[in-house]
VOGU-3710 file (C-alpha; in Angstrom, 3 decimals, decimal comma):
1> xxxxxxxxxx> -125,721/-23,388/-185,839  -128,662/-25,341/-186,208  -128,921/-26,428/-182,657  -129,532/-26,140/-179,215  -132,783/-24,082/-177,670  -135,265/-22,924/-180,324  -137,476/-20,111/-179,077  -140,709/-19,212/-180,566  -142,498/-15,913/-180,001  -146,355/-15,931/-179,451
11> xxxxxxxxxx> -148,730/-12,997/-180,085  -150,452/-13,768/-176,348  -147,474/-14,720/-174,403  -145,584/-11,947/-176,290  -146,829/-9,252/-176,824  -145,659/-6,296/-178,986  -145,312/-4,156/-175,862  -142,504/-6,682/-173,855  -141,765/-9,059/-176,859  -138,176/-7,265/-177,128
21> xxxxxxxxxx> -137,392/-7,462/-173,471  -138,703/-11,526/-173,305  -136,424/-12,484/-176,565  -133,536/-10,403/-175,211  -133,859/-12,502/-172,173  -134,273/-15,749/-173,734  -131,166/-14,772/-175,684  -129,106/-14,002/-172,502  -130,215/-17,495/-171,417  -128,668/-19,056/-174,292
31> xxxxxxxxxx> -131,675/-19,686/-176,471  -129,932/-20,602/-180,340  -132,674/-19,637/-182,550  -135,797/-17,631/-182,219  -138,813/-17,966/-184,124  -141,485/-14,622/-184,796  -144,764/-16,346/-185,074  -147,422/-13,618/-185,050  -150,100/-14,365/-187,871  -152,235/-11,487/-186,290
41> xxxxxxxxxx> -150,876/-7,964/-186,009  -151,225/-5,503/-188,923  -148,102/-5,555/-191,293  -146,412/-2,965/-190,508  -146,075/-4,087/-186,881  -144,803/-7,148/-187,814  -142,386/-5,408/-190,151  -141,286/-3,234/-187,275  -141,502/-6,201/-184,957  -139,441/-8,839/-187,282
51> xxxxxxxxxx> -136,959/-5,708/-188,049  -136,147/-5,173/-184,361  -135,534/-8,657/-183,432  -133,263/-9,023/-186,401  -130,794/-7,045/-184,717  -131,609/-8,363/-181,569  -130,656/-11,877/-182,829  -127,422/-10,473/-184,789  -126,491/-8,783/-181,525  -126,370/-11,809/-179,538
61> xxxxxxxxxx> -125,467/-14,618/-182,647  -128,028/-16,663/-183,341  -130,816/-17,089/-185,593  -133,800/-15,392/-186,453  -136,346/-17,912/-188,371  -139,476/-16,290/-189,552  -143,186/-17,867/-189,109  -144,544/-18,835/-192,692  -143,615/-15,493/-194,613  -140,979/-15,362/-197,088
71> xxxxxxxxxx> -141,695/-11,143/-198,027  -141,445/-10,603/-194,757  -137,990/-13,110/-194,257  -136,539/-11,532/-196,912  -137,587/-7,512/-195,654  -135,834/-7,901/-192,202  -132,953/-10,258/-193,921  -133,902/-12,947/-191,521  -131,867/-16,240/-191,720  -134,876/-18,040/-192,631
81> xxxxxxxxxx> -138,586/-19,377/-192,871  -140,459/-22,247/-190,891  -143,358/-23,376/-192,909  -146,032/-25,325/-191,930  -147,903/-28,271/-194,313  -150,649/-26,043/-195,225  -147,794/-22,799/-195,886  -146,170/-22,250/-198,822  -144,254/-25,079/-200,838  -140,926/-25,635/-200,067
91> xxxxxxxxxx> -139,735/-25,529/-203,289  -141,861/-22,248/-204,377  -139,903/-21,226/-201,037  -136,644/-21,973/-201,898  -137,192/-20,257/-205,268  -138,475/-16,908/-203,823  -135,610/-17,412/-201,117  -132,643/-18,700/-203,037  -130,076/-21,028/-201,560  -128,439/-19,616/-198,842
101> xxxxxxxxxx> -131,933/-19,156/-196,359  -132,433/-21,770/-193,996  -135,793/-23,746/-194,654  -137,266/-26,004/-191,656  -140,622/-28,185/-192,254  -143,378/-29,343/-190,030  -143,576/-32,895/-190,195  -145,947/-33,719/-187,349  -145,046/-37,300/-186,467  -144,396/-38,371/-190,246
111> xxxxxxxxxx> -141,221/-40,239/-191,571  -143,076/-39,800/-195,072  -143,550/-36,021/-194,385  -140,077/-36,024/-193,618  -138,927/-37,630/-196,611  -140,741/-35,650/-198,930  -139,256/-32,025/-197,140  -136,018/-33,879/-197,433  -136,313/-34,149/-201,067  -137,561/-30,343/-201,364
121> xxxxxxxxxx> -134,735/-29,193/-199,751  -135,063/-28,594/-196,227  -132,890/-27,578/-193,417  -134,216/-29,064/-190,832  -137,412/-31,226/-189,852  -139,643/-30,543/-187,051  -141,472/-33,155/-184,859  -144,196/-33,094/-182,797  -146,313/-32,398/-180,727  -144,823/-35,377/-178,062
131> xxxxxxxxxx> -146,876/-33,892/-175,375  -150,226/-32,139/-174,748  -149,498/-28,164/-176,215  -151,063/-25,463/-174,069  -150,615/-23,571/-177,952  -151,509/-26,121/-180,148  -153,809/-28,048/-178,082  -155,549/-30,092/-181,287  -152,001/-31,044/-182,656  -151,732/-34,040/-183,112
141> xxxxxxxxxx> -149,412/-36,417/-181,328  -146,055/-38,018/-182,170  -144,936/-40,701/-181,003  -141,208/-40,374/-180,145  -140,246/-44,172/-179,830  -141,459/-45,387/-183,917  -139,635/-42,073/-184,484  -135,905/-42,602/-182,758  -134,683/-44,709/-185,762  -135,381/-41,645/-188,121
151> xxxxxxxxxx> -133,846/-39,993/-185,897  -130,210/-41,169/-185,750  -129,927/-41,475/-189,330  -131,657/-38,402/-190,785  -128,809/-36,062/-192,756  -129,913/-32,779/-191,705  -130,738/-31,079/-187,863  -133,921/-31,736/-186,049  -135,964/-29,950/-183,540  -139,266/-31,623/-181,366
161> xxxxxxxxxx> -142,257/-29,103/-180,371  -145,118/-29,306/-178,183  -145,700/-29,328/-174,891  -142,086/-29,170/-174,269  -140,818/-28,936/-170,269  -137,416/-29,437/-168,579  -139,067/-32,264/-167,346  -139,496/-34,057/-170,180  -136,856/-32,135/-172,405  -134,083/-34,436/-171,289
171> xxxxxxxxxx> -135,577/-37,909/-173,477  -136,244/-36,026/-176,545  -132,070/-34,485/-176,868  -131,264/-38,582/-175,689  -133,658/-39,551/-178,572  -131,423/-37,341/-180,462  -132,974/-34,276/-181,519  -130,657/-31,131/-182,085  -132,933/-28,811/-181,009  -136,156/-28,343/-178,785
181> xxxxxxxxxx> -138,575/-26,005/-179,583  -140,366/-24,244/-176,591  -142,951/-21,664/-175,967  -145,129/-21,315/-172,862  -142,169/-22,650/-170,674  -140,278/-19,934/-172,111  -142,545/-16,859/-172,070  -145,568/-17,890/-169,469  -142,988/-17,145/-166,861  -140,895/-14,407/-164,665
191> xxxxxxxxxx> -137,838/-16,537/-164,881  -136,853/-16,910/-168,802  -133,474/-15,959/-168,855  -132,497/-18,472/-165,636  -135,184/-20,898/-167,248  -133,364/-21,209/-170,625  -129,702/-21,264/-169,111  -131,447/-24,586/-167,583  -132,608/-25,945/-171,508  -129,176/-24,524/-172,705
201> xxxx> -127,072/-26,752/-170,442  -129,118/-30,063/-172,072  -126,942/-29,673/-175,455  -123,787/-28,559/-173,536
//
């Protein structure tokens, strides 16, 4: 399950007022997995938010991963959390959790970052950013070629972020990542739903 398009909401590019409407059409596009980052609105929007989009996601089959808050994962009975280096631990994670959520890591452009989530108990890694992020414009940069060797070897699914185009989506699946991770060439647009049939058809 732990492939294909990985969609992540924004608080700007997705608002509360259309943020149903954009996901549903990301979904219809074939997006895999959606992400509800929104470290912003007031709690009980983002419990009414992350409670809507569960069903959304169940509706359609695929995944809903929340941003970096386990009471709030475990509220809406998401699938899972994504957790950043500075977020909680993964293991005080998996303990709140238990074993059957899914867990993914930031690991910038690390192999030792990777390692260590590895050995917490991850689900998946993610890389990045491989190209200058209109969201995360002071992330810092991967580099995709010391990387590829990791890669093809590493036991559990992986998914690249930033910057992320159809342009340049096509080297990072060929580098071997199962899942790209994309944003504001998602939900800056009128298009999603035609724009992710386009990412879908990359892992078909």
């Amino acid at each position: 399950m732990l492939r294909g398009l990985y969609a992540i909401t924004d608080p700007l590019l997705t608002p509360t007022h259309s943020l149903l409407h954009q996901v549903q059409q990301a979904l219809l596009g074939g997006a895999r997995i959606i992400q509800y980052r929104d470290k912003t609105s007031p709690v009980s929007q983002r419990l009414q938010s992350a409670g809507q989009l569960r069903e959304l996601t169940r509706a359609h089959g695929a995944l809903l991963i929340i941003n970096d808050d386990l009471d709030l994962c475990l509220e809406v009975n998401a699938d899972g959390v994504h957790l950043g280096q500075e977020d909680t631990s993964l293991i005080q994670a998996r303990q709140q959790l238990g074993r059957n959520k899914i867990i993914g890591a930031t690991c910038h452009g690390s192999e030792e970052l990777a390692r260590k989530a590895l050995d917490e108990g991850a689900n998946y890694l993610a890389f990045g950013r491989f190209f200058p992020s209109r969201t995360k414009p002071d992330a810092l940069p991967a580099d995709l070629n010391s990387l590829r060797p990791f890669l093809t070897r590493c036991p559990v699914p992986t998914v690249a972020i930033g910057g992320i185009t159809l342009n340049n989506a096509p080297q990072l699946v060929d580098a071997g990542f199962s899942m790209l991770a994309v944003i504001n060439d998602l939900f800056d647009r009128n298009d999603t739903e035609h724009h992710c049939q386009q990412y879908a058809a990359l892992f078909s």
